[in-house]
N, C-alpha and C positions, 0 to 999 in steps of 0.2 A: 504494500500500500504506500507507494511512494510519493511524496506531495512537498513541498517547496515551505510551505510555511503554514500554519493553524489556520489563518484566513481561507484556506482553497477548502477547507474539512466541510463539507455539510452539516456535521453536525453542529460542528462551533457556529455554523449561521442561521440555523434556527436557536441554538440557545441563545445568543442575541438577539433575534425578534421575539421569542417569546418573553423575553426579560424587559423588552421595550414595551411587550404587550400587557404583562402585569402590573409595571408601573402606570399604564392610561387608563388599564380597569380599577386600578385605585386610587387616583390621583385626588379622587376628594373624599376617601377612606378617612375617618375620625379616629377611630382607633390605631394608632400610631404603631404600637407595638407588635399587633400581627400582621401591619402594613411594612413594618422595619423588615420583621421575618420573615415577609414571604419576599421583598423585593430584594434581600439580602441573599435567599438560596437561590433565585432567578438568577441575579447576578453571579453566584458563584457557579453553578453551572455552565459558562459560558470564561470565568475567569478560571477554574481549574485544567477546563479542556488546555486553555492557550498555556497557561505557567507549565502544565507536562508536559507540553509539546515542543514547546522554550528549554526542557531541562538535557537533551540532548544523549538521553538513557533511557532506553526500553521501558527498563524495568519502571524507574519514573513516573514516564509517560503514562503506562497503567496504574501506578498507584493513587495520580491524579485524575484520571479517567474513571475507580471508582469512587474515588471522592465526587466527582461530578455527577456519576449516576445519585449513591447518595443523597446530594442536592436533590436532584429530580424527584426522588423519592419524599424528602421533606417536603417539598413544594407541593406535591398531588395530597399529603396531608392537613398541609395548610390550606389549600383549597376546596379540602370535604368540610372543613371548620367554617372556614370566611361566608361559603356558602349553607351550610348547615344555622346561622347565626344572621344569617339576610346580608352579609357585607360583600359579596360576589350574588347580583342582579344581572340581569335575566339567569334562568336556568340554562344559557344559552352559551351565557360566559365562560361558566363552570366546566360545562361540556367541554369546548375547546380546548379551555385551560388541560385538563384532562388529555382529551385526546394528543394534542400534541406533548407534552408530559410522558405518554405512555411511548409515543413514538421514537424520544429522544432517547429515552430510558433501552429502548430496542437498540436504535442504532448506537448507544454506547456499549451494550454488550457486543456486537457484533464490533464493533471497533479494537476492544479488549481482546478478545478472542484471536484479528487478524495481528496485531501487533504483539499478542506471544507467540 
């Protein structure tokens, strides 16, 4: 899986717009703290892929990679919450959130996989 730099990864660029995505869907969130937390693991899903991929070691690469899944994983919990609690509107949002969550979560196991 040969690639020039983390910007070419598919994945690292949906973690990116999903991470722009969670900050628009709560940007008038009142609740600070699961606002902090959920744009905190969006962001870092998209900030682990690029720092392992930066570290120049396999081995690395994937240890950052499951921190990133991780993330993913945090975040699809925060989101059964935000939305369980009314603070993720429409049921529509949640959905998304979700689906693409679930999708990242895939192609970072498959990522892990090719790169051991």
């Amino acid at each position: 899986m040969p690639y020039q730099s983390f910007e070419e990864l598919e994945v690292w660029q949906r973690a990116c717009r999903l991470a722009v995505r969670v900050y628009e869907i709560l940007k008038d969130c009142r609740d600070y703290r699961l606002k902090d937390q959920m744009t905190g693991s969006a962001v870092s899903i998209a900030s682990n892929i690029a720092e392992g991929a930066e570290r120049n070691s396999k081995k690395e690469f994937v240890q950052f990679l499951h921190i990133s899944k991780g993330s993913a994983g945090e975040l699809r919990t925060q989101a059964y919450i935000a939305a369980d609690i009314g603070l993720i509107s429409p049921p529509e949002q949640q959905a998304e959130l979700l689906h693409e969550l679930k999708a990242l979560s895939s192609m970072l196991h498959s990522l892990i996989k090719s790169v051991k």
